[in-house]
C-alpha positions as CSV (number, residue, x, y, z in Angstrom):
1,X,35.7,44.3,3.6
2,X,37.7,40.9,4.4
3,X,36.3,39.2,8.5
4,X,40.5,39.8,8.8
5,X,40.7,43.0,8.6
6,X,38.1,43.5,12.0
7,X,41.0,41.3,13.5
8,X,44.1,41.9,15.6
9,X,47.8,40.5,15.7
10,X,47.4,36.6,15.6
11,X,48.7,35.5,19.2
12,X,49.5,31.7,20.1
13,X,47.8,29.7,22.7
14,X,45.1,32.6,23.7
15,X,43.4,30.2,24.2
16,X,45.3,29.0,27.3
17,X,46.4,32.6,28.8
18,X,44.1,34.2,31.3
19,X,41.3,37.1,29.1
20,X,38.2,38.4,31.5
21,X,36.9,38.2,27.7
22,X,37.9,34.5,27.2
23,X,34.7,32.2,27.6
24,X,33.9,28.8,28.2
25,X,33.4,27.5,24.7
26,X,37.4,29.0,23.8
27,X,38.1,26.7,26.8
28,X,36.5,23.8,25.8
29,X,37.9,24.6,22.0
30,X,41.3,24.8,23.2
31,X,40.5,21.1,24.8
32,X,39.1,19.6,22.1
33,X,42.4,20.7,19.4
34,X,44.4,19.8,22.3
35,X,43.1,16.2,22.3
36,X,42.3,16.4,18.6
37,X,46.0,16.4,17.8
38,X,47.4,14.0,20.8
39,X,45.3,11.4,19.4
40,X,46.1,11.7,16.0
41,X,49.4,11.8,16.6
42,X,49.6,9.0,18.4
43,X,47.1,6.9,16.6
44,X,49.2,7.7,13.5
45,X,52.5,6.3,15.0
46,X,51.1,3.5,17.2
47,X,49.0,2.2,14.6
48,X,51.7,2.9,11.6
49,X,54.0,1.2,13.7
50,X,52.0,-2.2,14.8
51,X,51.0,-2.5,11.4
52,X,54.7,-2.4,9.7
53,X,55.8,-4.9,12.5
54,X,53.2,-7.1,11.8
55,X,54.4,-6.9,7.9
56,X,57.4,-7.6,8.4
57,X,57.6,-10.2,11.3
58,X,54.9,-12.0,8.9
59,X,57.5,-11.7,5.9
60,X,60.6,-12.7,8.0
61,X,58.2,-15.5,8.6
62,X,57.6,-16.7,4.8
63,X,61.8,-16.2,4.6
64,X,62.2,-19.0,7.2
65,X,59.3,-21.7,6.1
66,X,59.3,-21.0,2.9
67,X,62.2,-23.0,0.7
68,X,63.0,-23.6,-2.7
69,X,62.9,-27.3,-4.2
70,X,63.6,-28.9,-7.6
71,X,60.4,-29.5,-9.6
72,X,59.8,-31.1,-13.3
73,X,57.8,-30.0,-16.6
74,X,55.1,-32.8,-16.8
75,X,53.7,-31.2,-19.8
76,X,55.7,-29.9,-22.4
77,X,55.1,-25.8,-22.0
78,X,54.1,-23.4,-24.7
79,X,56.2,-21.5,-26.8
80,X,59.6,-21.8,-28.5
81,X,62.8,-21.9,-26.2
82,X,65.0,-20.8,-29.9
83,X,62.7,-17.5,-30.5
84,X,62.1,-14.6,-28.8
85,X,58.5,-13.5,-28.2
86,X,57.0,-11.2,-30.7
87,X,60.0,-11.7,-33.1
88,X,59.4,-14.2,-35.3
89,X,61.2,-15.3,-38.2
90,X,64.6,-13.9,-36.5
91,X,68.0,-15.5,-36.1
92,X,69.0,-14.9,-33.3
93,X,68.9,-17.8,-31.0
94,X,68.3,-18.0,-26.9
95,X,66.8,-20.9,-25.1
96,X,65.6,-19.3,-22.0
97,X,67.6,-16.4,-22.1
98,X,64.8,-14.3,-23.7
99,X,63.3,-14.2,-20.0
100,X,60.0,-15.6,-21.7
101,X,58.1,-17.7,-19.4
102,X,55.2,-19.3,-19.7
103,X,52.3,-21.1,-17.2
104,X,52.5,-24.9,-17.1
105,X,52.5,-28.0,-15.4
106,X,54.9,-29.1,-12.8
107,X,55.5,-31.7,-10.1
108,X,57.6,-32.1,-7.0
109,X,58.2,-34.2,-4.0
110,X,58.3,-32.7,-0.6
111,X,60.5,-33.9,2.3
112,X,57.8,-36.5,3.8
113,X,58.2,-38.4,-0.3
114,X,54.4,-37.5,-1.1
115,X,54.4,-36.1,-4.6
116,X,52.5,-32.4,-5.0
117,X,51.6,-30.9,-9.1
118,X,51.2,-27.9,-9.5
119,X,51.4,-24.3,-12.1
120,X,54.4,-22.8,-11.9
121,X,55.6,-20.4,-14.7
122,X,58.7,-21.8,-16.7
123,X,60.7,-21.2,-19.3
124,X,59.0,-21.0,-22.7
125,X,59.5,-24.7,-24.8
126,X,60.5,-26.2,-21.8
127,X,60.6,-30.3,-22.5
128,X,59.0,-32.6,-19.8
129,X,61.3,-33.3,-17.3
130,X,63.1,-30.0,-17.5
131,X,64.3,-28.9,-14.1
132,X,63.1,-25.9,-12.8
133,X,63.1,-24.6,-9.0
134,X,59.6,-23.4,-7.6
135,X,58.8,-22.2,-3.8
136,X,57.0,-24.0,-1.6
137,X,55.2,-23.6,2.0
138,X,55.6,-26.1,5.0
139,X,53.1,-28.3,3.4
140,X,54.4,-28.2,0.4
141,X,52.2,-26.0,-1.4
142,X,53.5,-23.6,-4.2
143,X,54.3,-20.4,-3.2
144,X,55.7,-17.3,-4.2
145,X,59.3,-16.1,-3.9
146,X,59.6,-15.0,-0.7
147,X,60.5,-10.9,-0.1
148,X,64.2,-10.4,0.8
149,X,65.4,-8.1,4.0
150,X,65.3,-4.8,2.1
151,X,62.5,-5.7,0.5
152,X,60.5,-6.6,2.9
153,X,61.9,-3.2,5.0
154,X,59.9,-1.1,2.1
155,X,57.1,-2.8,1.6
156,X,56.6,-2.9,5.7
157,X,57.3,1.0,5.7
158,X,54.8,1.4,2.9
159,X,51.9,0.0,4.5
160,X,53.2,1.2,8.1
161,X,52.6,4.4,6.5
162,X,49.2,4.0,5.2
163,X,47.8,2.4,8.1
164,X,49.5,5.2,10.2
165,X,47.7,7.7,8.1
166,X,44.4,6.1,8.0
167,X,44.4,6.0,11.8
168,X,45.3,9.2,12.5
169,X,42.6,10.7,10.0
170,X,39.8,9.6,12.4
171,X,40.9,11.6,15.3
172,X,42.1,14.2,12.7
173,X,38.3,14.7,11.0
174,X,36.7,14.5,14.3
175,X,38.6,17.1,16.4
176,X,37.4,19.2,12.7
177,X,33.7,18.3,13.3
178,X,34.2,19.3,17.0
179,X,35.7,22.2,16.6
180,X,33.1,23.1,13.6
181,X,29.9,22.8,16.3
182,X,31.8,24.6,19.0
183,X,32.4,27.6,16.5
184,X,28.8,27.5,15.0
185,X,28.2,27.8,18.6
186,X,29.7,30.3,19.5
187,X,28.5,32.5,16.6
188,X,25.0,31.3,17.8
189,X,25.8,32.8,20.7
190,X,26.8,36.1,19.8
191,X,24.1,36.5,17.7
192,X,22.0,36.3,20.8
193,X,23.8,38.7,22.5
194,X,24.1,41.2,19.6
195,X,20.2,40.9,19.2
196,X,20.4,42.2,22.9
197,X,22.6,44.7,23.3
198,X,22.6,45.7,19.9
199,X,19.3,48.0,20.1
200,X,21.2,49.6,23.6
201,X,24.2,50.2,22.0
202,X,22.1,52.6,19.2
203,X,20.4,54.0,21.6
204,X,24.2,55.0,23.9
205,X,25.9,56.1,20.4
206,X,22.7,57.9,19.7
């Protein structure tokens, strides 16, 4: 027969009421879940939160220093600008309106006149000393396109999130394992006392 069935009505917070049959470790349990959960909570939201700030002040960041600038093909790039990739042979015609673009050499001059080369990814058949426009960093390094405001509100959430969850998960597990030892001893416990009484308790019923 089912442990449940040997049970009564389920009752919330018996822990916390007063019970002449409530011990010490059902005190110490109800602590321990008490704290358990405060700390996971907030672990999960202090931590989720601190970590999507951090995203997207850094990103906010990148919008302001980072800028766009004018470079130039040095070396002619790969590819055909008249055919689309994988199509061979066809008649259709687009320079770069395929959206094919290919890895190639590029240079630029930043705002003190020093002159910076780099890869940047361009359209396919460009010709050297075809315009293209590349991102660069305060010291004129090549960067990425920086994340716009929306974008950088999901991608802040997003890893707000995980970092939230993360965090929370250690309080989480170890209120589990806490809880775990105070059952086992509990039921240590009662075995001891079963081992007890239980030959008295024959010999009454006897």
């Amino acid at each position: 027969m089912p442990l449940k069935a040997f049970r009564g009505p389920k009752v919330w917070l018996w822990r916390w009421r007063r019970n002449p049959l409530k011990r010490r470790a059902d005190t110490m349990e109800a602590w321990v879940l008490l704290g358990a959960w405060l700390l996971t909570l907030l672990a999960g939201v202090f931590a989720g939160l601190a970590a999507a700030r951090s995203v997207e002040d850094g990103l906010a960041r990148e919008r302001v220093e980072w800028h766009p600038v004018v470079a130039h093909v040095l070396d002619k790039a790969p590819g055909s600008a008249g055919a689309k990739s994988g199509s061979s042979g066809s008649s259709e015609s687009s320079d770069s309106s395929n959206g094919e673009r290919v890895w190639a050499r590029v240079g630029w001059t930043v705002a003190d006149g020093s002159a910076h080369s780099g890869q940047a990814r361009v359209p396919a058949g460009s010709r050297v000393g075809t315009p293209v426009t590349v991102w660069t960093d305060l010291q004129g390094h090549l960067v990425t396109r920086p994340a716009t405001t929306s974008e950088a509100h999901l991608r802040s959430a997003l890893i707000g999130g995980l970092v939230g969850l993360s965090a929370a998960a250690v309080p989480f597990v170890a209120g589990l394992v806490a809880r775990g030892r105070l059952e086992r001893r509990r039921m240590d416990r009662w075995d001891a006392e079963w081992a007890r009484l239980g030959p008295q308790w024959g010999r009454m019923t006897g």
